[in-house]
C-alpha positions as a LaTeX table, in Angstrom:
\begin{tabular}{lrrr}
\hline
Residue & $x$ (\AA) & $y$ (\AA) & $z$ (\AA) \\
\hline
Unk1 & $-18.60$ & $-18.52$ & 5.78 \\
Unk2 & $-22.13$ & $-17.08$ & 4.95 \\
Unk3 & $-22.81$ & $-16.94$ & 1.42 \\
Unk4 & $-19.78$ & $-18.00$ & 0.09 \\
Unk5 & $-21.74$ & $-20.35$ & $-2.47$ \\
Unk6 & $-24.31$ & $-17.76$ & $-3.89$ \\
Unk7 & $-24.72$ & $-17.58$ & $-7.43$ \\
Unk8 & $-26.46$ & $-14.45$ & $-7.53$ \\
Unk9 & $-28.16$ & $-11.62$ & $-5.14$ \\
Unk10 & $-30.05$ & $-8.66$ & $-5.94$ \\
Unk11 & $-29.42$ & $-5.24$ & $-4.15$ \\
Unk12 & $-31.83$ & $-5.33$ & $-1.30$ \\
Unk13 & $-31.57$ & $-1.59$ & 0.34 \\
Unk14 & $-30.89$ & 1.28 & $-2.11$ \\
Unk15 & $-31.54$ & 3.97 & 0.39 \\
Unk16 & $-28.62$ & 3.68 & 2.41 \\
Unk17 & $-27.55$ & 5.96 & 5.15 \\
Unk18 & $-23.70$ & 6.70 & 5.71 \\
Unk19 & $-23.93$ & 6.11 & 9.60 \\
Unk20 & $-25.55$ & 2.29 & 8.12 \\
Unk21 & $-22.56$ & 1.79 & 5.92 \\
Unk22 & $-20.16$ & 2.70 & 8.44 \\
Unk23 & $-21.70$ & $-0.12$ & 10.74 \\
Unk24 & $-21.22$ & $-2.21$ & 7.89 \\
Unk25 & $-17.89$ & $-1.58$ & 7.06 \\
Unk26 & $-17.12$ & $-2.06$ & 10.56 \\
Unk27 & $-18.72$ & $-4.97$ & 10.86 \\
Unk28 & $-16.49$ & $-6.45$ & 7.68 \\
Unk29 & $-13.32$ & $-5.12$ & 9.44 \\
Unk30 & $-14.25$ & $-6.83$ & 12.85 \\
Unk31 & $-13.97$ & $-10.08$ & 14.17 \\
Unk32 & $-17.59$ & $-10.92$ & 13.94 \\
Unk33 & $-16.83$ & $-11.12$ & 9.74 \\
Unk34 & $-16.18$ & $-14.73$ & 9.29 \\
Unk35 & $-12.77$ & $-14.96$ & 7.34 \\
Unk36 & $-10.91$ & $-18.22$ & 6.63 \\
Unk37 & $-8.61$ & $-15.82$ & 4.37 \\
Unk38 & $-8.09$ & $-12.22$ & 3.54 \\
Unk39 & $-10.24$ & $-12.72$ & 0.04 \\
Unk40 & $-12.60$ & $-9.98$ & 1.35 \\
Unk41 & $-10.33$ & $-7.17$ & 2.43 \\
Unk42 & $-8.90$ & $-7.60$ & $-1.38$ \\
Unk43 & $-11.97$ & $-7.19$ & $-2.72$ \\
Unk44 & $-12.96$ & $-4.13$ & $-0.96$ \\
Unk45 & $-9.50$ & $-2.90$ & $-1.99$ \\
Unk46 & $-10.12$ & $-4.12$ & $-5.57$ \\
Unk47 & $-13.75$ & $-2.30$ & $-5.73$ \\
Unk48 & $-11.75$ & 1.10 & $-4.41$ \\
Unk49 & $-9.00$ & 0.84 & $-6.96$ \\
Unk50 & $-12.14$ & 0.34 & $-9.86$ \\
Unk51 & $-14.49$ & 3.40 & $-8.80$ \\
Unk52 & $-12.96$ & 4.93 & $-12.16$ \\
Unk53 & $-13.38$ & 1.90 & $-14.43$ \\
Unk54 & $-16.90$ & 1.21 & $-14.41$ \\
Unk55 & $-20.08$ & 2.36 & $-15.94$ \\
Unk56 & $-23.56$ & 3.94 & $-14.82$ \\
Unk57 & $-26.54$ & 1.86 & $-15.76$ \\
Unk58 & $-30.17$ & 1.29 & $-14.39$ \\
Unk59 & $-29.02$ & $-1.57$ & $-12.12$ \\
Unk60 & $-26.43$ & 0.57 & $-10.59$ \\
Unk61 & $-22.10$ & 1.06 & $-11.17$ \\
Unk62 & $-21.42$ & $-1.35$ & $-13.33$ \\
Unk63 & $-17.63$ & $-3.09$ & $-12.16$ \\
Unk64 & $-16.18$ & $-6.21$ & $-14.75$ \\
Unk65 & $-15.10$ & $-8.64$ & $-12.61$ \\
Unk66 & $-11.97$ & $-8.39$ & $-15.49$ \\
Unk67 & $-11.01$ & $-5.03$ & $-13.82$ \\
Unk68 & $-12.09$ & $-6.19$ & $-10.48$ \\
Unk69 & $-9.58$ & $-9.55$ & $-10.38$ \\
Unk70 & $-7.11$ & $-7.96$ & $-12.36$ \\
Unk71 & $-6.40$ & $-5.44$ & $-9.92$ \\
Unk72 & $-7.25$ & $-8.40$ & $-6.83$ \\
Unk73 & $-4.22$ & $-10.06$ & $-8.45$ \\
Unk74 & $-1.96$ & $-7.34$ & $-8.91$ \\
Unk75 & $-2.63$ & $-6.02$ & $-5.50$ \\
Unk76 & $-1.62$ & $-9.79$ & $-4.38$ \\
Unk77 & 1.41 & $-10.53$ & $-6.08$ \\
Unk78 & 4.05 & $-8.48$ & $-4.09$ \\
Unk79 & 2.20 & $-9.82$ & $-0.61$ \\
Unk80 & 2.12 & $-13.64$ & $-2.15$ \\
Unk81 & 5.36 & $-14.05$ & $-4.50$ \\
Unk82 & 8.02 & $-11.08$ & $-3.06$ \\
Unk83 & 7.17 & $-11.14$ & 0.59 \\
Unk84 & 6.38 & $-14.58$ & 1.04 \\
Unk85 & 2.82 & $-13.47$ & 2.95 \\
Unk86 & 0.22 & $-16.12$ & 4.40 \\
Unk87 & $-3.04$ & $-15.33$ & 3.40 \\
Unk88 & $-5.20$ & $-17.72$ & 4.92 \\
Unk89 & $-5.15$ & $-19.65$ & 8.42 \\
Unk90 & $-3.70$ & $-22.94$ & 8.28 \\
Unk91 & $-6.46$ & $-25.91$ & 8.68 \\
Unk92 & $-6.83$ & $-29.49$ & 7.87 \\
Unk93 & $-7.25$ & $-29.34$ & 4.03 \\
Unk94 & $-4.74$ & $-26.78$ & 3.36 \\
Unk95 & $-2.06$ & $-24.25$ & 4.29 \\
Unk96 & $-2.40$ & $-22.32$ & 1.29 \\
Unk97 & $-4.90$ & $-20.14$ & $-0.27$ \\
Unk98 & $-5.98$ & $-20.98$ & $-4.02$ \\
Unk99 & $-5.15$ & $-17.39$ & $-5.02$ \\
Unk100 & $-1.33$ & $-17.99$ & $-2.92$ \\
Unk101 & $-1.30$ & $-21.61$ & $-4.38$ \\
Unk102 & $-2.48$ & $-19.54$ & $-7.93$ \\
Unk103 & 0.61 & $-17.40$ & $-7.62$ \\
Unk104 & 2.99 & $-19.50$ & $-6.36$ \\
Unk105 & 2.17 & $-22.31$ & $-9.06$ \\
Unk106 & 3.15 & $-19.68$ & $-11.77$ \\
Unk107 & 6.33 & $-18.34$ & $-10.09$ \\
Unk108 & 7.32 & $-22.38$ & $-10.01$ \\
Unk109 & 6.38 & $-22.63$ & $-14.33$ \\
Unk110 & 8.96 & $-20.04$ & $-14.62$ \\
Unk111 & 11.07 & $-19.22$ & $-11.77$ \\
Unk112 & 12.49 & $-15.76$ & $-13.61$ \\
Unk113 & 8.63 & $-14.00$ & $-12.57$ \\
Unk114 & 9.83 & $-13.72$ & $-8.77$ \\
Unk115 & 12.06 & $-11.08$ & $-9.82$ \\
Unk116 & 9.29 & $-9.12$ & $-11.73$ \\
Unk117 & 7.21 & $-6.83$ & $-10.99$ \\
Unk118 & 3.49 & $-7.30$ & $-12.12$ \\
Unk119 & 3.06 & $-5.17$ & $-14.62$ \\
Unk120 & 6.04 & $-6.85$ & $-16.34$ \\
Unk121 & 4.64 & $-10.04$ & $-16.64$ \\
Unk122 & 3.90 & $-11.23$ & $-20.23$ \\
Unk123 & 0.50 & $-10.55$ & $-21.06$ \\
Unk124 & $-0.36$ & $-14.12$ & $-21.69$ \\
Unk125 & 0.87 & $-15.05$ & $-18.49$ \\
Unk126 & $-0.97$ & $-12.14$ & $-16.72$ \\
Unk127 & $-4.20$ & $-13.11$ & $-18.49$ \\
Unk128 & $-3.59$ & $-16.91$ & $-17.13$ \\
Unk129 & $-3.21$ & $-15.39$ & $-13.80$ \\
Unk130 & $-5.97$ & $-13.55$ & $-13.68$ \\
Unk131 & $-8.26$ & $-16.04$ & $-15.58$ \\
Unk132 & $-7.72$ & $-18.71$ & $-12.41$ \\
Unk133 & $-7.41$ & $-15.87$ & $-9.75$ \\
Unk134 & $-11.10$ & $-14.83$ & $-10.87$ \\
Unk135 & $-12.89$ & $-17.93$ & $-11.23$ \\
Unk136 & $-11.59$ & $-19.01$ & $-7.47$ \\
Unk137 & $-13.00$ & $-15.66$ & $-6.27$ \\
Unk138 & $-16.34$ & $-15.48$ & $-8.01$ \\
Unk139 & $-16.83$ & $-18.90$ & $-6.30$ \\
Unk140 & $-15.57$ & $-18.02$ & $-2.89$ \\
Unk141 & $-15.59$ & $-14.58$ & $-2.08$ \\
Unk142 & $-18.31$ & $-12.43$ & $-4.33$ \\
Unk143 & $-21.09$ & $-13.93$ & $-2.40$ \\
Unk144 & $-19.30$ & $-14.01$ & 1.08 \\
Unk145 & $-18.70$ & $-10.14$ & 1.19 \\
Unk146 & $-22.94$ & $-9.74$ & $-0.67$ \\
Unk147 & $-23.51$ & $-11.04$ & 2.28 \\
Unk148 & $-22.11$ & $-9.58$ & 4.72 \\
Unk149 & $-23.62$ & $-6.40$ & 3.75 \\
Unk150 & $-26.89$ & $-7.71$ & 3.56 \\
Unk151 & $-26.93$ & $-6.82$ & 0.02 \\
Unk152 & $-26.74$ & $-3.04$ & 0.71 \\
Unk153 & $-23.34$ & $-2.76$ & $-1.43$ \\
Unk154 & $-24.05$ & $-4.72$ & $-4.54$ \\
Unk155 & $-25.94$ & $-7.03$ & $-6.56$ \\
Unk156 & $-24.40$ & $-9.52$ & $-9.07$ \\
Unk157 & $-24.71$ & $-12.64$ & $-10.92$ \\
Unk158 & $-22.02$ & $-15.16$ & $-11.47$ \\
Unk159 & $-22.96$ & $-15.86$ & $-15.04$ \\
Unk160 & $-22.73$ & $-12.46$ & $-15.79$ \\
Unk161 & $-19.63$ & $-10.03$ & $-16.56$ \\
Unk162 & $-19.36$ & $-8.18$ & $-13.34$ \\
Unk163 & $-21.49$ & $-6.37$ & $-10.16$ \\
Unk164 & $-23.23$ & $-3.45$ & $-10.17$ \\
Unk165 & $-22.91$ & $-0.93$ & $-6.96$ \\
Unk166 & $-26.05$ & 0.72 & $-5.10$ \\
Unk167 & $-25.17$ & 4.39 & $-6.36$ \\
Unk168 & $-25.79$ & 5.18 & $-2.69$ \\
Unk169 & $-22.92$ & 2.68 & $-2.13$ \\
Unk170 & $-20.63$ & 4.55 & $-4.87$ \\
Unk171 & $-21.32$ & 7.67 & $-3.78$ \\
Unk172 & $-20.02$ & 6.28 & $-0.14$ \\
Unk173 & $-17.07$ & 5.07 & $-1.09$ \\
Unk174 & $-16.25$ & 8.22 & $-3.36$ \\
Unk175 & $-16.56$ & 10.08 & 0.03 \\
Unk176 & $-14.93$ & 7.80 & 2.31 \\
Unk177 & $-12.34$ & 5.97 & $-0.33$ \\
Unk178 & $-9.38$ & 7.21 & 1.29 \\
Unk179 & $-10.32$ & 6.59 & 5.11 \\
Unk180 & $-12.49$ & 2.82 & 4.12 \\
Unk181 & $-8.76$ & 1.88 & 2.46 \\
Unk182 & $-6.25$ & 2.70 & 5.43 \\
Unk183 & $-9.35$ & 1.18 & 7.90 \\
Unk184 & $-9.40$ & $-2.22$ & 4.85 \\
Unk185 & $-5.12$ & $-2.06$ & 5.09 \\
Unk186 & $-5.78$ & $-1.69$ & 9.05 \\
Unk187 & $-7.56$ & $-5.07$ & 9.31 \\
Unk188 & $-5.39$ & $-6.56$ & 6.44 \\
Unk189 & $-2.25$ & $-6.19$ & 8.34 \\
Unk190 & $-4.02$ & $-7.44$ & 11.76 \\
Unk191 & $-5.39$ & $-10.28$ & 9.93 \\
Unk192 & $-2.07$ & $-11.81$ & 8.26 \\
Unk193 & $-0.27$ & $-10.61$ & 11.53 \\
Unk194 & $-2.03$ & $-13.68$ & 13.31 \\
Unk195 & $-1.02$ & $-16.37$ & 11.10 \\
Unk196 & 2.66 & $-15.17$ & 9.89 \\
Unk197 & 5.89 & $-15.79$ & 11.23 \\
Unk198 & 7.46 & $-12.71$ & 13.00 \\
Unk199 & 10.49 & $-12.95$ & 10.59 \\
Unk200 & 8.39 & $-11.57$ & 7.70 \\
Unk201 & 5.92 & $-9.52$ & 9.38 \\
Unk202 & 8.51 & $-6.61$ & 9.41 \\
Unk203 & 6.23 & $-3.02$ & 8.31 \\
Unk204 & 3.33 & $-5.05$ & 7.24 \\
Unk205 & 1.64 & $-1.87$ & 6.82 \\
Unk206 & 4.52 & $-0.20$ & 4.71 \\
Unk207 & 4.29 & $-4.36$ & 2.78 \\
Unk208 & 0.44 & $-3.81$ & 1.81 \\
Unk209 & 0.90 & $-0.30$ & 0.18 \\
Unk210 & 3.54 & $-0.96$ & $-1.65$ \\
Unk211 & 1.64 & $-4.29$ & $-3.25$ \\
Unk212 & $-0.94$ & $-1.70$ & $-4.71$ \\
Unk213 & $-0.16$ & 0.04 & $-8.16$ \\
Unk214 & 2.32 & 2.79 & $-8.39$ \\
Unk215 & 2.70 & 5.65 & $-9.97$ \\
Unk216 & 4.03 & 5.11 & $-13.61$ \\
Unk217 & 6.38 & 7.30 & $-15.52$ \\
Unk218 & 4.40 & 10.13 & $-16.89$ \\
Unk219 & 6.86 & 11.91 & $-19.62$ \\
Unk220 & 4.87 & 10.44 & $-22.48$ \\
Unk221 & 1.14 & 12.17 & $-21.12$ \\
Unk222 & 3.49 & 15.20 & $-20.76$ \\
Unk223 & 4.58 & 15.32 & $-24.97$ \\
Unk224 & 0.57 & 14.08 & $-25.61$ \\
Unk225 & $-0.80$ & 17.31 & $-24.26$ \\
Unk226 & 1.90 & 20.00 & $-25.30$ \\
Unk227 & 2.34 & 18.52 & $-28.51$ \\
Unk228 & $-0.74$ & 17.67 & $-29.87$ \\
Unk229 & $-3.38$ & 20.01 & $-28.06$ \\
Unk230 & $-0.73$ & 22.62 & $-27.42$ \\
Unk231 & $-1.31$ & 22.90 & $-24.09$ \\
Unk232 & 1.36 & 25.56 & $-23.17$ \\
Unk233 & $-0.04$ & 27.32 & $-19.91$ \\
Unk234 & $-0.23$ & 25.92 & $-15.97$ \\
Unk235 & $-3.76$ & 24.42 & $-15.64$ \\
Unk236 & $-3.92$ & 26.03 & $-12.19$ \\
Unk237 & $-2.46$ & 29.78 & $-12.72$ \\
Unk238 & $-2.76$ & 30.11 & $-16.13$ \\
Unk239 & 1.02 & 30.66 & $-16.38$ \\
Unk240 & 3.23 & 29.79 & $-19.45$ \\
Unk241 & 4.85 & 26.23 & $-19.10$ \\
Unk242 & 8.77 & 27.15 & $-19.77$ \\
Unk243 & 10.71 & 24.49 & $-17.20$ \\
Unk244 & 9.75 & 22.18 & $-14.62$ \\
Unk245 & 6.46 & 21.11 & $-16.20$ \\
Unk246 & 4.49 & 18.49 & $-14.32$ \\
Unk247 & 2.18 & 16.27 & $-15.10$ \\
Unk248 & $-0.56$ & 16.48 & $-12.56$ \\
Unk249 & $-3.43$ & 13.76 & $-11.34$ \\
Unk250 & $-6.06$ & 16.23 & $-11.58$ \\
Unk251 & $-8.57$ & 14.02 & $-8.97$ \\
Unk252 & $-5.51$ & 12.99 & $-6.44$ \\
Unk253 & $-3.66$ & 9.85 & $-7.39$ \\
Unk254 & $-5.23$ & 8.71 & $-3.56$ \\
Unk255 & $-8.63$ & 8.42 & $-4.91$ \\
Unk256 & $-7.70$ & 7.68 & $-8.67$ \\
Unk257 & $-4.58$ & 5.29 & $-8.52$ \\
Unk258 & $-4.71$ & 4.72 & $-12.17$ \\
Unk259 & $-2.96$ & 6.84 & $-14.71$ \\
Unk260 & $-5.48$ & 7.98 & $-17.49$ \\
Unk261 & $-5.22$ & 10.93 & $-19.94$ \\
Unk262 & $-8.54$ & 12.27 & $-18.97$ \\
Unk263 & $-7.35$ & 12.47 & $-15.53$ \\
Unk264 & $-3.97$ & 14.78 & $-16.44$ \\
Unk265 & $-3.29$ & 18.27 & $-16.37$ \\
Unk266 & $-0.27$ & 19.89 & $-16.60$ \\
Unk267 & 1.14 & 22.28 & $-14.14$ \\
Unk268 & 3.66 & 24.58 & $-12.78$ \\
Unk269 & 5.82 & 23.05 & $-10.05$ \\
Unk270 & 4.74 & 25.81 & $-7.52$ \\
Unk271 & 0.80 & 24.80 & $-7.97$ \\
Unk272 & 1.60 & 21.11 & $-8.51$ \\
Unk273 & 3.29 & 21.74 & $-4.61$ \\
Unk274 & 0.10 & 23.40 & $-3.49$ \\
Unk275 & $-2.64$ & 21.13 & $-4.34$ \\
Unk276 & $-0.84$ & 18.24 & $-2.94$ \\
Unk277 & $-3.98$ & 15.72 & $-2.11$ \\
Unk278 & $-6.61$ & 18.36 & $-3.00$ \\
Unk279 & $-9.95$ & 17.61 & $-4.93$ \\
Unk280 & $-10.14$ & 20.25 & $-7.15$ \\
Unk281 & $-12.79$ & 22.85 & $-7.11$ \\
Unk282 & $-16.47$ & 22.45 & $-9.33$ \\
Unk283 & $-14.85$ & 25.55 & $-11.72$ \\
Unk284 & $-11.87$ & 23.53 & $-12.94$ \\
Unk285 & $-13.62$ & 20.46 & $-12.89$ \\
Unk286 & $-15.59$ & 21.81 & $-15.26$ \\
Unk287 & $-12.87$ & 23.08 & $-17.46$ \\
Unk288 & $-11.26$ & 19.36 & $-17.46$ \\
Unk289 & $-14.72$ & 17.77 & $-18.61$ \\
Unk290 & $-14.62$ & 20.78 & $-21.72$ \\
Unk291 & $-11.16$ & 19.66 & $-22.66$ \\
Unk292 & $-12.03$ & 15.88 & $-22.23$ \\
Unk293 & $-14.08$ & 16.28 & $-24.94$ \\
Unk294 & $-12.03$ & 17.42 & $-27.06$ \\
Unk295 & $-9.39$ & 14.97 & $-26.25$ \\
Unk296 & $-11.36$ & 12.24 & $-27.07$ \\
Unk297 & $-11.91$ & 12.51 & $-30.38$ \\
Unk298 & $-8.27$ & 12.30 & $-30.99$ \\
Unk299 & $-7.42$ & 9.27 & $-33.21$ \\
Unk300 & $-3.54$ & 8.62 & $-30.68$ \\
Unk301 & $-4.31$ & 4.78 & $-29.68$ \\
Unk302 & $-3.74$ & 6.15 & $-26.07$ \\
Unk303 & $-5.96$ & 8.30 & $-25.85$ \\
Unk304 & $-8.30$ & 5.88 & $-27.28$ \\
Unk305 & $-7.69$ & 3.18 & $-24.58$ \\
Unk306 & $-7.46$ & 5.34 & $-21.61$ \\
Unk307 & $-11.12$ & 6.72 & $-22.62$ \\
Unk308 & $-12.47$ & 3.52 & $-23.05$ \\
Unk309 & $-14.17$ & 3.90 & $-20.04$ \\
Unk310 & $-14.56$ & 7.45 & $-19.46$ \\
Unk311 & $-17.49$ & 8.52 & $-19.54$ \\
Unk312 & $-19.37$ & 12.28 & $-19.24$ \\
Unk313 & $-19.67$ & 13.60 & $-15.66$ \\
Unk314 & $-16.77$ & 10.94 & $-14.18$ \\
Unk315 & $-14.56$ & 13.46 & $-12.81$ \\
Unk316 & $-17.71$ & 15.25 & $-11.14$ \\
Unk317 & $-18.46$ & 12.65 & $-9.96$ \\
Unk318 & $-15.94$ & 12.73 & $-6.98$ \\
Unk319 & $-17.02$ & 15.93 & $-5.64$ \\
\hline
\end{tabular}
């Protein structure tokens, strides 16, 4: 598999056209891809679920390869440890992946973890996880997926703490996120569907989303925002907040599926309906980035941790 042993690679084509990155996508997605596992559709998924996490600098979109394995792990562990899911073609040297054998090894320490979910895991354990998940993946797959772009999507080093996106990539996958992740599921499922069993390739599809974070219980962002900024009124309408009051993912939890402060609004039930999977308009961006700022110089510890990497001009950033 090209480039699976690079150490490094700079970004080698900046200026980027969409029609280009399409071919290039397509090419991933395709046959032509070399793939001995489904490492690089992960890490395409991985990369979508971080487009919030990182930060702007002169080499491009900074991503940790600590947010970027994280989520490669989470989004593994239903496939892997509930539903039993081969990840790589059988050969010679093994039947396993290192990331299944990863998993697996972990469940077999303590047998009680095939009954959690991920986020439930013990934080030492998760780290553990994560810490072998990531250094199998910078070895095998960073370089691999470099290079099948041709260095058009990012640049990294190994002995660094992450990659850094062409902003002509981000701003592609910004645009596209939602169609590039059911095309990166599409190929997924067709992949795994070749070297399963048919017993447990029932809604492999339906298997693959549900792997991927959910939504988490939102009361406490609710009490945050009424209580301490006293934010009585729909965000949408203007309306006062009596009954029903949601808490809304202002950029739609399909591009954003993360639940940060800076990201909430609350809402009326009726306009909460409406918007649905709507990006919201420049106006009420704008509003949101006004209140962000004053939000963030709260002292609530989270508030603090879910603007850790916030940064000016993020929520603009999608439209």
């Amino acid at each position: 598999m090209a480039g699976w042993n690079l150490k490094y690679g700079v970004l080698k084509d900046t200026d980027v056209n969409d029609d280009k990155y399409w071919s290039l996508f397509n090419y991933v997605f395709s046959d032509s891809s070399m793939k001995r596992n489904t490492y690089k559709f992960g890490l395409i998924k991985s990369i979508l679920d971080n487009l919030f996490n990182g930060n702007n600098t002169e080499k491009g979109f900074f991503i940790s390869y600590a947010d970027i394995f994280g989520k490669f792990a989470e989004n593994y562990w239903n496939l892997i440890v509930k539903y039993d899911l081969r990840q790589m073609r059988k050969d010679s040297r093994s039947e396993l992946s290192k990331v299944e054998t990863i998993l697996k090894k972990a469940v077999s320490e303590n047998q009680i973890l095939v009954h959690f979910e991920y986020d439930s895991i013990d934080e030492k354990q998760k780290a553990k996880i994560v810490k072998s998940v990531t250094a199998e993946c910078k070895k095998c797959v960073i370089g691999a997926l470099y290079e099948d772009f041709g260095g058009a999507l990012y640049g990294f080093s190994l002995i660094e703490d992450g990659l850094y996106l062409s902003y002509k990539a981000y701003d592609f996958l910004l645009k596209y996120k939602m169609e590039i992740e059911k095309l990166n599921y599409y190929s997924w499922a067709r992949f795994m569907e070749r070297i399963n069993s048919d017993d447990v390739l029932v809604k492999v599809i339906d298997k693959l989303e549900l792997s991927t974070p959910r939504r988490a219980d939102l009361s406490i962002y609710r009490e945050i925002l009424r209580q301490e900024f006293e934010v009585c009124n729909c965000f949408y309408c203007g309306k006062k907040l009596t009954r029903g009051v949601h808490v809304d993912h202002l950029i739609p939890w399909s591009f954003v599926k993360d639940d940060k402060i800076w990201n909430f609004v609350l809402s009326c039930s009726s306009c909460n309906s409406k918007k649905k999977d709507r990006v919201p308009t420049k106006e009420l961006i704008y509003i949101a980035e006004e209140r962000n700022n004053t939000i963030k110089q709260c002292n609530n510890p989270i508030i603090r941790t879910d603007f850790a990497v916030y940064s000016e001009g993020l929520l603009n950033s999608v439209c």
